[in-house]
N, C-alpha and C positions, 0 to 999 in steps of 0.2 A: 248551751254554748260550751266548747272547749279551750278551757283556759290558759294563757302562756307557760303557766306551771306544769300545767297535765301533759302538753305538749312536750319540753325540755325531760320530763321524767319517761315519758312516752318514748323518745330518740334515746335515753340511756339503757331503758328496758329492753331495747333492741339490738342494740348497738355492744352492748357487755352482759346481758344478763338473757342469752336464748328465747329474748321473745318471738311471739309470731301468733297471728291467725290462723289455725292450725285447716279450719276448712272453711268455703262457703257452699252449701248443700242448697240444689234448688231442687224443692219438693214440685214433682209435676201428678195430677188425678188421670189416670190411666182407666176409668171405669166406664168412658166412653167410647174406648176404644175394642170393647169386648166383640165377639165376633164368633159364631158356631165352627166355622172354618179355622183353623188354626192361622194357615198361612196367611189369613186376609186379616187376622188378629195383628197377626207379628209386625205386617206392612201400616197397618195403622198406629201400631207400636211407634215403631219406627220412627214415621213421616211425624208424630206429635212431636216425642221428644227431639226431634232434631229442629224442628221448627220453634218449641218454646226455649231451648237452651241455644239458639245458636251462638247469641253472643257473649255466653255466660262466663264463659275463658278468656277471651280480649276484656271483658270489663274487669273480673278481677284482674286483671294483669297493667288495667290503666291503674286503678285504683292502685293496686301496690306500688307502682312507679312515680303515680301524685301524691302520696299519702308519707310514701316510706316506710310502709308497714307490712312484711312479710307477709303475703297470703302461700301457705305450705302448697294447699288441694283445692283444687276446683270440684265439687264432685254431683251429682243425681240423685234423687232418691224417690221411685215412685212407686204406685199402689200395688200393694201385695200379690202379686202375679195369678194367684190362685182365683182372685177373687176376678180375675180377667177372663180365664183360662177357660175355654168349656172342651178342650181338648188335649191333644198332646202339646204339652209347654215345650217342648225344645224348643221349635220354629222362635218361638216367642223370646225364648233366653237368647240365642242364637242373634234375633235383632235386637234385642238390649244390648252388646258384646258390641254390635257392630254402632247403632246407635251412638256408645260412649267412646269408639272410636273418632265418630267422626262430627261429634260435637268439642274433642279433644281433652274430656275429664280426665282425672285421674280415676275414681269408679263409680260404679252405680250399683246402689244397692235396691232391692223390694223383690228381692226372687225369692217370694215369702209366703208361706204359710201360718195363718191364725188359727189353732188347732189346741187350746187351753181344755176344753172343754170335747172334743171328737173332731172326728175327722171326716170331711168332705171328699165326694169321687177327686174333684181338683186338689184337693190338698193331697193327698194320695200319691195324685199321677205326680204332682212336685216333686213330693218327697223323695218316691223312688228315681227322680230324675237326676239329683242333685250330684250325686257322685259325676255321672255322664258329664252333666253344663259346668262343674270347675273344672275340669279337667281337660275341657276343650276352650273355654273362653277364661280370658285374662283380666278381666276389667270389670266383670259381673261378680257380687256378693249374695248370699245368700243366710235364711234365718228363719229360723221356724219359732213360734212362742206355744212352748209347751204346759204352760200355768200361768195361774191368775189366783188373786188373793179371793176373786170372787166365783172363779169355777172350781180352784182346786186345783190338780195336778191330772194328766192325762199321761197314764203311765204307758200304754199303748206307745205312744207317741214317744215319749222318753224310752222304751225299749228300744222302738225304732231307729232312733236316732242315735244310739250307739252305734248301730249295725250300721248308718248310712256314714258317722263319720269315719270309721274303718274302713269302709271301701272307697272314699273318697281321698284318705292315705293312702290305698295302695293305687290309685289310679294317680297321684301324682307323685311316685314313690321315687321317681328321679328327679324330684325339686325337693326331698324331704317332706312329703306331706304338704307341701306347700296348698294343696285345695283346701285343705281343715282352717286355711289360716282365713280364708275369706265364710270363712262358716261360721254363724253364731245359731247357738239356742238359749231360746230367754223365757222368763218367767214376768210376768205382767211388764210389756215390750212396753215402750212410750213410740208417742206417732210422730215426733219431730225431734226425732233423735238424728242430728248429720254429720253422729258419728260411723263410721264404716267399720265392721261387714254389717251391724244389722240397725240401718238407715233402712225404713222405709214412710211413704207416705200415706199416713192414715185415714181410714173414713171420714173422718171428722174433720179433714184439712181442708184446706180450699182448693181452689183449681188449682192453683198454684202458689206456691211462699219460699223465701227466701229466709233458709236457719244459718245463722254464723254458730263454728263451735271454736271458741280463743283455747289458749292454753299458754300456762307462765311458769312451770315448777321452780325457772333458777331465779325468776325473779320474788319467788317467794320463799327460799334458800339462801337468797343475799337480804333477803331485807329482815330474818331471824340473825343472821349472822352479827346484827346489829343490838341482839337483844338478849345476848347467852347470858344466861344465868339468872335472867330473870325469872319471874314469875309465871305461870301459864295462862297466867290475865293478862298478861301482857303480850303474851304468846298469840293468844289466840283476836287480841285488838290488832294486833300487827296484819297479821294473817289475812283479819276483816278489812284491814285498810289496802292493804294488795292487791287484794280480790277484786276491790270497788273500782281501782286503776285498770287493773286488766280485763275487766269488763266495761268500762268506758270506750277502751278501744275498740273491744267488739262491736258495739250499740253503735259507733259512728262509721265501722266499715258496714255492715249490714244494713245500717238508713242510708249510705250512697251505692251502694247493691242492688237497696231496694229501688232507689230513685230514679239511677239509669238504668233499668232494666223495666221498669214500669210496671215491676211484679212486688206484692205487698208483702213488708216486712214478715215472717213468722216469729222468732226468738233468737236471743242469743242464749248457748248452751257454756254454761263458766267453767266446764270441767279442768281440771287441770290432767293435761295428756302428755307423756314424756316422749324420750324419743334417745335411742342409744347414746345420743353425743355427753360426753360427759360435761357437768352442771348443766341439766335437762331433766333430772330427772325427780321422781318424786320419793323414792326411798332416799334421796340426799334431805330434804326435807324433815322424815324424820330423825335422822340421824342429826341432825341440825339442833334438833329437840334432844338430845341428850343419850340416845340410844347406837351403843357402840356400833350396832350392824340392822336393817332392815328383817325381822325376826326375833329379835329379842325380847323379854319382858317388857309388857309396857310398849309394844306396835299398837296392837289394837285400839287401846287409849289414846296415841301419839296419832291415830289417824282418822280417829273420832273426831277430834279434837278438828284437823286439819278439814276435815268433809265440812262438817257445822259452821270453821268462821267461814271457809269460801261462801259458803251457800249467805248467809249473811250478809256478807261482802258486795257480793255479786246484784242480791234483788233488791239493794238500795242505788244499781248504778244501770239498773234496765226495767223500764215496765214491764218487758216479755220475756221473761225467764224459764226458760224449757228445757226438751230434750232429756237429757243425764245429770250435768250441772253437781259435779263432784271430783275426787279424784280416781285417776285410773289406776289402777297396779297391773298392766300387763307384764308380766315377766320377758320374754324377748325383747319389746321393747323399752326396755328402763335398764341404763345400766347398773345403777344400784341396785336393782329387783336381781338383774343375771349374777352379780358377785356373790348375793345373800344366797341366791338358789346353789349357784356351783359352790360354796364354803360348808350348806347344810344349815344355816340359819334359816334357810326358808324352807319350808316343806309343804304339801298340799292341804295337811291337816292347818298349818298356821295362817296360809292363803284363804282357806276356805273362813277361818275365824275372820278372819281383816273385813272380807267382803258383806259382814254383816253390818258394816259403817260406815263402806263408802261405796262408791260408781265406778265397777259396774258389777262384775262376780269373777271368775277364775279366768283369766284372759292369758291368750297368748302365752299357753304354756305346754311343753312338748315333752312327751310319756314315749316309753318304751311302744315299738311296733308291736311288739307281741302282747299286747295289754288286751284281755278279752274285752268282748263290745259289750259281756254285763258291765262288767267295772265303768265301763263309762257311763253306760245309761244309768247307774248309780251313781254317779257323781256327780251328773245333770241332775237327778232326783235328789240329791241334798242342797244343792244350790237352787234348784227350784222351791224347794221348803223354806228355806231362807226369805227367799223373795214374796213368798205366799203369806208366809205369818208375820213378817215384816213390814207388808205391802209396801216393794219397794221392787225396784228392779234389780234382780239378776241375769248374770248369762253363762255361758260355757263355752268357752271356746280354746280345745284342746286341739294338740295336732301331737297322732299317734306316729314316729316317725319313723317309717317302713325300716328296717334290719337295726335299728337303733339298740342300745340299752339305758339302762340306767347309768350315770357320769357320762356319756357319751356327749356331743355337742352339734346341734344343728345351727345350717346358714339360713335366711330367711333374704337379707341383705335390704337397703332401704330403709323406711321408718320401721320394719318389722322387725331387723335388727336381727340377732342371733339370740342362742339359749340352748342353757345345759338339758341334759334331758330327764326329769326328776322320775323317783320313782313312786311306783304306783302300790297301796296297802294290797298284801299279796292273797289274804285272803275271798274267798268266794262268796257272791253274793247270787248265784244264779236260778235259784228258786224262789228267791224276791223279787227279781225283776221279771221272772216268769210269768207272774200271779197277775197282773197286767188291770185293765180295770182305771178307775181313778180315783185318786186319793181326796175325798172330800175337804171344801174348802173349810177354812179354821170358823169359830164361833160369830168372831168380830165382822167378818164380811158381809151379816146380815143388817146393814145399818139403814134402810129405808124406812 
């Protein structure tokens, strides 16, 4: 039952402190929709998702208007395209694009490859496709997982995907690279993650479910504001009691989600996701905590701290706790994160340390155009090592931004928000990432 209290604090969270349901993501199984023909793939694409999602936009939209609870995105997320695929995937991306048009999402992610371990003919034809499918369709995401704690690293693949996120800058090089921004590459992916760009829907999911992902930073930056100078036990009780509020809400938009659409709950994901508006964001959080600028001595601890109570928070106020279920640091979108990055408090090496604490890896961050495709496929390979030996999720998602430099400043506009453009360690890595092969998984992943 939700109580009069949860309720009243529920309407202030909203109302003064940038709450909101950030997505409701319906995962749909697309693995019966496989087909040797492409074009008769795509059509049966199609004709599913339009049929299971039809009314998935009118319900959250009743539900926000009876409830009073901001729902941000409607969005999709279905099975790894690859795994569909027995031919040329455009056709198929092409009716996912058109699909999310006309069920009226904001997007739909699973234009994905599962490639931890090698690479399939279909995962292949993806790969090299991907540059082509952002750059003609709007509303399609895409996301390869290049590692796993228990495969290891597929450096093959992390080569690759240097090379592909370069050319998918230069193919949308009059939006700023705007195609990289729907690109993720991850290291041991989760299957009911309905966060976007890499939302897709796993083997292991059902036909279908329905993931809410909440998000609260300013309401967990108002309610430290109430506790400065305390203690970090106190800090971090605060923090847990937040968390447990703003996943209540989640857990009751997602069971009337679930209920009128007559499709079964999946999870609620508690991450906490920012978004350019100032008090939104989650560098205001730490700085809340004591630390002059988002980068300074004492981030990484200040967001350890921050990941641990949500997570806490969160699985005492949902039985289904999934997806990411942390905090984000995308840089474009956090205005705290763009202030630290354009001042130089932030830098890739300190991003890349933070991301060993929280959800998700190096997000939403924009690098000189001229940046070679090693450098990235090295940068994907640290942040994949991370994820590997931590067994936890990472990802990568850079947008190299065509004639940019370093201080330079890209538009993204929307929840993507804007961002300076950082630079990139100018030394060479390109016999490293030549050597290709895969990096064997760590000790610990032999636990059977």
């Amino acid at each position: 039952m939700i109580e009069t209290g949860e309720i009243l604090q529920t309407m202030r969270m909203i109302q003064e402190e940038n709450f909101d349901i950030r997505t409701i993501t319906l995962g749909i199984n697309l693995l019966d929709c496989s087909d040797p023909v492409p074009s008769r793939c795509a059509e049966r694409v199609y004709d599913k998702i339009c049929r299971v999602a039809r009314d998935l936009v009118a319900t959250g939209e009743h539900i926000e208007t009876e409830f009073g609870i901001p729902i941000v995105n409607k969005r999709i997320s279905v099975t790894p395209v690859s795994l569909i695929c027995q031919g040329d995937p455009i056709p198929i991306a092409r009716a996912l694009d058109r699909a999310a048009r006309e069920t009226g999402v904001n997007f739909l992610g699973g234009y994905t490859a599962l490639a931890q371990k090698g690479l399939t003919l279909a995962d292949e034809r993806l790969i090299a496709s991907i540059p082509e499918v952002m750059a003609e369709t709007e509303l399609l995401c895409a996301s390869v997982n290049v590692a796993s704690t228990r495969a290891g690293i597929n450096m093959n693949a992390v080569r690759e995907m240097g090379e592909i996120i370069l050319e998918t800058a230069r193919r949308t090089a009059d939006r700023d690279g705007l195609g990289c921004a729907k690109l993720v590459v991850f290291a041991n992916a989760v299957e009911d993650n309905p966060f976007m760009a890499g939302a897709f829907c796993g083997v292991g999911e059902p036909e279908c479910a329905i993931n809410v992902g909440v998000s609260g930073p300013g309401v967990v930056k108002v309610a430290l504001e109430q506790v400065r100078g305390e203690p970090f036990d106190i800090v971090a009780e605060t923090i847990k009691r937040t968390a447990f509020k703003i996943t209540r809400v989640g857990q009751l938009v997602a069971r009337e989600a679930s209920q009128r659409l007559g499709i079964p709950f999946g999870i609620v994901d508690l991450s906490l996701a920012p978004t350019p508006a100032r008090g939104d964001s989650v560098a205001h959080i730490l700085t809340e905590m004591g630390l002059e600028m988002a980068g300074a001595p004492g981030t990484t601890a200040a967001l350890a701290l921050l990941n641990d109570a949500v997570k806490k928070g969160g699985v005492m106020a949902s039985n289904h706790v999934g997806g990411l279920s942390g905090a984000f640091i995308p840089v474009s979108e956090d205005i705290g994160m763009i202030e630290a990055a354009a001042k130089g408090a932030l830098t890739l090496e300190k991003l890349e340390a933070m991301t060993c604490v929280c959800s998700v890896g190096l997000d939403m961050i924009a690098i000189p155009g001229d940046t070679p495709a090693a450098a990235i496929s090295g940068i994907i390979a640290d942040e994949a090592a991370i994820g590997m030996v931590n067994q936890k999720t990472t990802a990568v998602r850079v947008i190299p931004a065509p004639g940019k430099k370093a201080g330079d400043r890209v538009e993204f506009g929307g929840l993507l928000g804007f961002a300076p453009v950082m630079p990139v360690n100018p030394y060479g890595n390109d016999a490293f990432i030549a050597r290709g092969g895969r990096i064997p998984a760590p000790l610990h992943s032999l636990r059977n």
